[in-house]
Phi, psi and omega in degrees: 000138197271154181281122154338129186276189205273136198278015190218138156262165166304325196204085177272165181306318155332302178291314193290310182335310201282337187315297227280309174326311157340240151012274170315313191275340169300326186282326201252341197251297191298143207198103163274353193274294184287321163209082195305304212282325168300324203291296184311286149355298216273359171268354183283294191279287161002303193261010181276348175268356192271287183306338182272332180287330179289291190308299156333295183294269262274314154339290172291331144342300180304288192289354175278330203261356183262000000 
């Protein structure tokens, strides 16, 4: 019996957007000197995205290996 395919991808056009956004706001926006509280926010969110592209794969892993 053939396997469903998988209802996620590992890596969407989403994600690469938040990558170049990444990227852009580390060279150019965060600033601790001037604006501590935006600079955290915005690592805050970041990494609340890290953890969700993290989860995702180990989700999808679990469901390809069962």
């Amino acid at each position: 019996m053939a396997k469903p395919p998988l209802p996620v991808k590992r890596w969407s056009m989403l994600d690469t957007i938040n990558t170049c956004l990444l990227i852009a706001v580390c060279l150019f926006v965060i600033d601790f000197q001037k604006n501590a509280t935006l600079s955290w926010v915005i690592i805050i969110a970041f990494g609340i995205w890290v953890v969700t592209v993290i989860a995702r794969n180990i989700y999808l892993s679990n469901l390809r290996n069962k």
